[in-house]
C-alpha positions as CSV (number, residue, x, y, z in Angstrom):
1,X,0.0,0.0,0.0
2,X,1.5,3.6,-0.7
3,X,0.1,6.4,1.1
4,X,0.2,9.7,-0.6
5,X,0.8,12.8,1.9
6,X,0.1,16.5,1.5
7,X,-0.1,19.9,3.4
8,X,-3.5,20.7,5.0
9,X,-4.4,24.8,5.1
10,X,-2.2,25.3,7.8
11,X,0.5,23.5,6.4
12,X,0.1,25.4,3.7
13,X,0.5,28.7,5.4
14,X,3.5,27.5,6.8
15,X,5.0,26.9,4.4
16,X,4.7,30.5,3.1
17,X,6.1,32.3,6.2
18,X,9.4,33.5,5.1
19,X,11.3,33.2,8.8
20,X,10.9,29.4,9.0
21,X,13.9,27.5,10.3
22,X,16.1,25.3,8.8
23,X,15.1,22.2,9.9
24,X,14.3,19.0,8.5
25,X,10.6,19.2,9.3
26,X,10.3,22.6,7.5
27,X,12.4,21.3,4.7
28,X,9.4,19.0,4.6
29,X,7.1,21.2,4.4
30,X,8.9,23.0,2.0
31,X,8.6,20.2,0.0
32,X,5.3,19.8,0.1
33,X,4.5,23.1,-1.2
34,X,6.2,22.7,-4.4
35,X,4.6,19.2,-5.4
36,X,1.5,19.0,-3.7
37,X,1.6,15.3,-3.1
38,X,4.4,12.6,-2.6
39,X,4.7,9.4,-1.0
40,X,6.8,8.7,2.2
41,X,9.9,7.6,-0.3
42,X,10.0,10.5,-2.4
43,X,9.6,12.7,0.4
44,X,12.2,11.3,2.2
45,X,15.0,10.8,-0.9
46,X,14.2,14.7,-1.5
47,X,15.0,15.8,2.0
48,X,17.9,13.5,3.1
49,X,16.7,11.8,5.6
50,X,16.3,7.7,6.5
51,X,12.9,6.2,6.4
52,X,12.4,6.4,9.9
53,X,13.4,10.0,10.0
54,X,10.7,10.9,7.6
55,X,7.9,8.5,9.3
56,X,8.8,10.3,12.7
57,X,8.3,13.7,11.3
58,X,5.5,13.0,9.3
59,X,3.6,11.7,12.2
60,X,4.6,14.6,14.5
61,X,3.4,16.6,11.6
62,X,0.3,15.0,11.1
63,X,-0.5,15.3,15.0
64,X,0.0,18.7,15.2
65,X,-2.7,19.1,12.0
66,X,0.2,20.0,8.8
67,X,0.1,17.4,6.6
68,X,-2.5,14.6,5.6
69,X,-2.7,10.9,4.1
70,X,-4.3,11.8,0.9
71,X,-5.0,8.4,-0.4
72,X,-4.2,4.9,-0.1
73,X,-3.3,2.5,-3.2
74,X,-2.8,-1.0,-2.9
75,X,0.1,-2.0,-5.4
């Protein structure tokens, strides 16, 4: 199954503030702005960081209402 992730509205707004840090999770976020949806993979190869890394933020990220699972597609 791949799961397809995206910004919410305030994700989106976040992304457009111009005094975020440099951190992974904002580079993230970043991201996600530019190309509106990617999987867990992509997002991670993008960003530099190890699967776990990107599941971490991604889930602290989705906790805190940022990004979203999109879809679902069994492969």
């Amino acid at each position: 199954m791949i799961t397809i992730w995206g910004l919410t509205n305030r994700g989106i707004r976040l992304a457009r503030n111009p005094h975020n840090p440099n951190t992974p999770a904002f580079k993230l976020i970043s991201f996600l702005d530019k190309v509106p949806r990617a999987s867990k993979e992509t997002i991670g190869d993008y960003c530099g960081l190890s699967p776990v890394q990107t599941a971490v933020i991604l889930r602290e990220l989705k906790g805190k209402g940022i990004v979203a699972e999109e879809t679902g597609v069994n492969v």
